[in-house]
N, C-alpha and C positions, 0 to 999 in steps of 0.2 A: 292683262289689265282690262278693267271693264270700261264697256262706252260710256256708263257714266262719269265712273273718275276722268277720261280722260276727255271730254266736253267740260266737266266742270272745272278742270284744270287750263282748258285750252281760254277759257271765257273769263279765267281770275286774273285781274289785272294786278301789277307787279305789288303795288301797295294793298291788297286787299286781303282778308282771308281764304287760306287756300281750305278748299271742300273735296274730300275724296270717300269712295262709295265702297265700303268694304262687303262681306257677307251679312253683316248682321244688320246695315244700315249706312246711313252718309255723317258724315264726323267733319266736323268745322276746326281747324286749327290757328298758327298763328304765323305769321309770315314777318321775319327782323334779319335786316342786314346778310340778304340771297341764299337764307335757310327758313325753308317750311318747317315747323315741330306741329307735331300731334300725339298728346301727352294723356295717358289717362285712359287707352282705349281697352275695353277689354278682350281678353283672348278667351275667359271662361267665366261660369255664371258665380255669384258672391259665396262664398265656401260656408255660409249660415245655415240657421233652420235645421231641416233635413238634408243638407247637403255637405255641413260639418261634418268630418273625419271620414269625408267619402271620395273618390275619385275626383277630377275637375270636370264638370258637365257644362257642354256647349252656352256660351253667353246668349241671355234671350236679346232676340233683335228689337230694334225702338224705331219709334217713326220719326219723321224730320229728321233735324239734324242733331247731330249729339256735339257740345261744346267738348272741345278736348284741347283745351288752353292749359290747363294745370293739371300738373302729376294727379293721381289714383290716389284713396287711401294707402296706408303704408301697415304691414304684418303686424298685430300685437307685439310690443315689446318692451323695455325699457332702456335708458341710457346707459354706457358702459361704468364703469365703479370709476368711482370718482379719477383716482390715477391715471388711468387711461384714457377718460372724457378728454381729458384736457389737449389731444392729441388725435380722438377719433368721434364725430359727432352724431348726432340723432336728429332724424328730422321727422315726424310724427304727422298724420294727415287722420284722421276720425273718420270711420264710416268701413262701410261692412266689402266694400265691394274693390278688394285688395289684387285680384287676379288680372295685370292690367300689364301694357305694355305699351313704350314710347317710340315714337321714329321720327326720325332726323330725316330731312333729304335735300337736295338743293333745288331751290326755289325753279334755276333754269334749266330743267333736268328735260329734257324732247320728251315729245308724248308718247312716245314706243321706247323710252329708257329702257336698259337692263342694266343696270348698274351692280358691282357689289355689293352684299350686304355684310352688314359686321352685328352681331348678336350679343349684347354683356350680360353677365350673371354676376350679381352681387356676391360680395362676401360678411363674414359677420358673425361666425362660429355657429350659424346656421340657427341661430337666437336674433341677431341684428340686421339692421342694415335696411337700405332702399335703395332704388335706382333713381330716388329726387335729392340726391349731397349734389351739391354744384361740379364738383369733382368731376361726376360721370355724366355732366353735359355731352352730347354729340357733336355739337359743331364744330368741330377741329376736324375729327372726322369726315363729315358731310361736305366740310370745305375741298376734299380729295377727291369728290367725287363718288362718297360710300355714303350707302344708306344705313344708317345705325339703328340700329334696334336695343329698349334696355325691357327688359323684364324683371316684375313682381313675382313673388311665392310665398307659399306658405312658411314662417318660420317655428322653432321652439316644437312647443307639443304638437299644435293643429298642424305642423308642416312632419315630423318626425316623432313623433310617440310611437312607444312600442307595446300597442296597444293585443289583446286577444284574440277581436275581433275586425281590426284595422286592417289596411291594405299598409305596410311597411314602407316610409319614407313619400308621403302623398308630396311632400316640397318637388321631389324628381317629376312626379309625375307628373306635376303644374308644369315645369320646366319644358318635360317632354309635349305637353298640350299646346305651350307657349311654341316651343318650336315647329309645330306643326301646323299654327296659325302663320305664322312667318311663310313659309313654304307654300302657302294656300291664299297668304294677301298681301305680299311683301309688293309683287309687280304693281299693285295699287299704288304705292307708293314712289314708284320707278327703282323696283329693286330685282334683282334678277333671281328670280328661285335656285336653279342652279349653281349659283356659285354664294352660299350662306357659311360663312366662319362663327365660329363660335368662341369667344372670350369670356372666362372665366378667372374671378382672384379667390384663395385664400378660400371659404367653403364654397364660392363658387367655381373656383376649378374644382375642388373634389367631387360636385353633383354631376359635374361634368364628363367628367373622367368616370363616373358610374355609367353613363349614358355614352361614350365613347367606347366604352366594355361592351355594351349591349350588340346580340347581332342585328338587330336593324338599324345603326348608327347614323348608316349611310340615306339613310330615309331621312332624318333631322338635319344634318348639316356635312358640310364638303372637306371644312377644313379644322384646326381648333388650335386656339392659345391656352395655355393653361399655367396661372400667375401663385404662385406660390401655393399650389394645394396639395394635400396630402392624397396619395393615390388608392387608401386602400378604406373597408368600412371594416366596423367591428360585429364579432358576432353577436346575434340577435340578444342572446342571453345581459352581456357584457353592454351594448348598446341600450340596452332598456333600464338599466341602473337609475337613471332620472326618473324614467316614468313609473317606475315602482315606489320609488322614494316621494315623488310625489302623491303621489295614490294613499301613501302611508300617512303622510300629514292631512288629509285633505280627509282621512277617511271611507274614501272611497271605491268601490272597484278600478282594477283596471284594465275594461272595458269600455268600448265606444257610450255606453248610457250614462259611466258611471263619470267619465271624462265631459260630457255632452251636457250635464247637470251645472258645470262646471262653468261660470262665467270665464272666456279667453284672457282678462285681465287676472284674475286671481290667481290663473293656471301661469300666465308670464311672474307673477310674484311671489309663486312658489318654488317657479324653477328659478330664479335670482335668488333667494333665499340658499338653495339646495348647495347653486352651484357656488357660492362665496364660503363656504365652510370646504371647499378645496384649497388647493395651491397650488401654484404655477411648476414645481416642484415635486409636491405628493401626488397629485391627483388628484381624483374623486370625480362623481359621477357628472358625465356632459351630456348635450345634444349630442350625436354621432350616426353618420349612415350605421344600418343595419342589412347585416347580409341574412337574403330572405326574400319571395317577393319577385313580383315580379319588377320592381323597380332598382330592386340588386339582389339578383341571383346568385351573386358568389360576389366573393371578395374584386372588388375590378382589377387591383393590381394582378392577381391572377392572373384572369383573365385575359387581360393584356400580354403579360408574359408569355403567354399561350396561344398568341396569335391575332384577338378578339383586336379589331380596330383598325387591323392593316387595310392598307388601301387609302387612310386618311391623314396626310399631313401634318404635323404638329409642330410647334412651337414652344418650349417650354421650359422653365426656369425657377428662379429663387431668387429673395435678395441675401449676399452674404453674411446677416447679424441677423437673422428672421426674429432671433430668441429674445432681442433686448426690448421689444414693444414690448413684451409679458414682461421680464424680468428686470429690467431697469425702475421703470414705474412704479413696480409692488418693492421696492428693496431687495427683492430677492437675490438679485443677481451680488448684495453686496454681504448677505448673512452665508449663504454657504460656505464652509470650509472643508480641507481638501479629502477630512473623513468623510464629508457629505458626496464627495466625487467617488472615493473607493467603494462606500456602498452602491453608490447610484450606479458603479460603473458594472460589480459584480450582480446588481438587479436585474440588468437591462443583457447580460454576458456579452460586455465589450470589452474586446481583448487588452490587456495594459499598456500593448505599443501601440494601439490608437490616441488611449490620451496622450501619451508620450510627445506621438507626433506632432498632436495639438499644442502641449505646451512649448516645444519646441521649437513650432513658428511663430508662435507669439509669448517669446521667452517673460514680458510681462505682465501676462494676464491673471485674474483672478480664479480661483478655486468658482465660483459664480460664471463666469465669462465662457470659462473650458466647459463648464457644463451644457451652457446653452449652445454652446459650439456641438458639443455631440450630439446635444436634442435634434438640431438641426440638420443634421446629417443623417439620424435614424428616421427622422420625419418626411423629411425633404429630400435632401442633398443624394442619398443611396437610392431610394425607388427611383428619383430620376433616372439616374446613371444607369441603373438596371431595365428601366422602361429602355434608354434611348440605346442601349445597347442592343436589346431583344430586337429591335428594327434594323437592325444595320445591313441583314444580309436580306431584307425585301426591298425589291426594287421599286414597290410603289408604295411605300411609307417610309418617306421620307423625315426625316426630324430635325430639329434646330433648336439646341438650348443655348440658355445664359443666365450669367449672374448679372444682379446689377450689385454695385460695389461704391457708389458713391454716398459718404458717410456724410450725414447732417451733423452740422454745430450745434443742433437744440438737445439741451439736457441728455448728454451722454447716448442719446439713441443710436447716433450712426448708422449703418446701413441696416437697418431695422424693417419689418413686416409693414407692408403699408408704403415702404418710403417712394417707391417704382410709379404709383399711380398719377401723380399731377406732373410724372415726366413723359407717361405712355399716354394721357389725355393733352399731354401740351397745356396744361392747366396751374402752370405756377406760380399764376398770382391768384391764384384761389384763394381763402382763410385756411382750408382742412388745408391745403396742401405747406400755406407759410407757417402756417400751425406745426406740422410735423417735419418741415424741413430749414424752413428761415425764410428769410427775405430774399436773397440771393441765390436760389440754387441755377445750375448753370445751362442756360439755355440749348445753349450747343449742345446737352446731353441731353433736353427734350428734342431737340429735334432731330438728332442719332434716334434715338427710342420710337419715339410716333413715326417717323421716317419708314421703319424698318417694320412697324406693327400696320402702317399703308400698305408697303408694298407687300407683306406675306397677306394681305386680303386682298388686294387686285391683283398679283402673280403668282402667287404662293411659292414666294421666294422674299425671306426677310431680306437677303444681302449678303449671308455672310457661309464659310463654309457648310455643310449638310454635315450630322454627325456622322460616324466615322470610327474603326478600331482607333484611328489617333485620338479621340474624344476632344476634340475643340467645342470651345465655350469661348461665345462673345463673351467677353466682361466689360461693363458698360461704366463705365466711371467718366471724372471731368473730362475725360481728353475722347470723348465719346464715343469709345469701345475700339476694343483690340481683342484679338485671339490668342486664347491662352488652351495649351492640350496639355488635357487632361491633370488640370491642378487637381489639387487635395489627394493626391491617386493614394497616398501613403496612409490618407485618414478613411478613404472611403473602402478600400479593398480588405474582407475578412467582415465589417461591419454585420452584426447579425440582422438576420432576413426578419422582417415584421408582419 
């Protein structure tokens, strides 16, 4: 910590603004109810000009003080299609200088603090999202005594184009900058470099989980959560479907000039355009990690499988309906029929006693329902088991999964993608959160969840068994979790490798 932060911190009286002195300069925050926020600060310089579609280069320093009351700009992007909006929201800030990161910490924190830190990474199909949804407020957190950390990135093309002349998936490498700030200014804050966890949901576990593959992992952070993200990327070729398709309508090369030409609005309008002539269902071309690069070298599930990450604790999960946020909303889940399953099933070559199984523990489900059950299994459910399995016989990677399983009353979602977060923020009178789950969701199972996501960042130990040839899975439902070994085993064993 530096003598300045911690004079100017010693001399800030309880009601006043707290001032803390990082590298690049001194940053003025906001002090409510015995949490300091400092919102808006940057970790890297505005990804414009000459510095679009290029690595993230060090943030220029300012003199005086830099107000950091209100979140950053937020990534190019647009609202989610209509169906979905109504359940996941956009929050939109104008202005070029996106590469930013917030911290939480508590106001009465001693001037030689080393507290834990906790690191979030948004999610958002790597198209979406910000770390300003009220949702991912830090204070519930900071109330434990952790210093929260949330970061910005690059998203859509400027974060992931698969460009000719581009450094493959620049969003990682913001990610990676962003963590590397953290580890370099956190104690400014009263956070302990040493002991930084890293939380990720949905594409933010998956950039995660890139960078958890990497061998210098252990450089960024100590420990990690990882909330509903797919562990693997696609190849280069296959991953770049968007940015081709775009390039096609637009005219253009696709090359850094011919990208660069390119107002970041029209390029977010093309990719909306590109990617609504898919289906939840069919396909068609996404945002997707590309394996390539130094910011994914290979496939991370690989990776992983092979060793790459031990040494690092993890946490990691799913909710058990992930597929109904997609497929409820669009109808999908209500048009497929069971020919749609047979093909789908010999597409993907999943064996016919898999579905069997499925339909067999939920002897009333839909031709739609089974499907999304398998999606989720081939997505999710299986690379977990197979991640948490490949750990079991090192003794210093240690693992912990779970389901959450408690199923919302709004519009047939149920334990749907998304539904976990205003229980693991403790945030369940938010809007996003009564938006997608009701009015009522049940306390006692935020505070099982947050409970458990405190203690695996101050001990790295959530609470509950460490996985195991028995494969135990917390399952977190109203009665606020219980150990179940090794459910689905019948659905997930033979499941083809992705």
């Amino acid at each position: 910590m530096t003598d300045a932060a911690t004079e100017a911190r010693s001399a800030t009286p309880a009601s006043a603004s707290p001032v803390v002195t990082v590298s690049a300069g001194s940053i003025r925050g906001t002090r409510e109810g015995g949490i300091d926020r400092f919102l808006g600060i940057p970790y890297a310089a505005p990804p414009v000009g000459e510095l679009r579609f290029a690595p993230p280069a060090p943030p220029p320093a300012w003199d005086g003080e830099r107000d950091a009351s209100s979140f950053g700009p937020t990534a190019p992007q647009r609202p989610y299609a209509p169906a979905v909006a109504t359940y996941l929201s956009t929050v939109e800030v104008p202005g070029d200088e996106i590469l930013t990161v917030n911290v939480w910490t508590p106001s009465d924190r001693a001037p030689q603090a080393a507290l834990p830190v906790l690191v979030f990474v948004h999610g958002g199909a790597l198209t979406r999202g910000t770390a300003a949804l009220p949702t991912y407020d830090g204070e519930r957190f900071a109330r434990h005594g952790i210093v929260f950390v949330s970061i910005q990135y690059r998203l859509g093309q400027e974060g992931f184009a698969v460009l000719d002349d581009v450094p493959q998936n620049l969003g990682v490498l913001d990610q990676e900058a962003a963590l590397r700030w953290v580890r370099r200014e956190v104690a400014a804050f009263g956070g302990d470099p040493a002991r930084v966890t890293v939380m990720g949901h949905s594409a933010g576990a998956n950039t995660l989980t890139a960078l958890l593959a990497q061998p210098h992992a252990s450089e960024l952070f100590d420990r990690a959560i990882l909330q509903s993200g797919p562990l693997v990327a696609q190849p280069s070729k296959r991953a770049g479907r968007m940015t081709r398709e775009i390039a096609k309508r637009l005219k253009v090369a696709a090359t850094r000039a011919g990208f660069a030409a390119v107002p970041a609005a029209d390029l977010v309008a093309q990719q909306t355009a590109v990617a609504a002539g898919g289906s939840p269902l069919g396909g068609g071309p996404t945002v997707a990690l590309a394996i390539g690069g130094e910011a994914v070298p290979r496939n991370p599930l690989d990776a992983l499988l092979a060793g790459a990450g031990r040494g690092i604790p993890v946490l990691i999960g799913c909710t058990s309906e992930e597929y109904r946020l997609w497929l409820v909303p669009s109808g999908a889940v209500d048009k497929a029929t069971w020919l749609t399953v047979a093909a789908a099933r010999l597409a993907a070559r999943v064996p016919a006693r898999i579905v069997r199984a499925h339909r067999a523990r939920r002897p009333g489900a839909s031709a739609g329902e089974v499907i999304g059950e398998v999606v989720t299994d081939l997505l999710l459910r299986g690379p977990i088991t197979r991640f948490a399995d490949s750990r079991v016989s090192a003794a210093d990677s240690a693992t912990w999964v779970y389901e959450f399983r408690w199923r919302s009353p709004v519009d047939r979602l149920g334990a749907a993608h998304v539904m976990e977060l205003g229980f693991v923020f403790d945030r369940l009178g938010q809007p996003d959160a009564i938006g997608i789950g009701g009015p009522n969701g049940p306390q006692a199972l935020a505070d099982a969840m947050h409970g458990a996501w405190v203690s695996f960042v101050v001990s790295g130990d959530p609470g509950w068994e460490v996985w195991s040839p028995r494969r135990p899975v917390q399952a977190f439902d109203a009665d606020g979790g219980h150990i179940d070994y090794a459910p689905r085993q019948d659905e997930l064993d033979g499941l083809p490798e992705r």
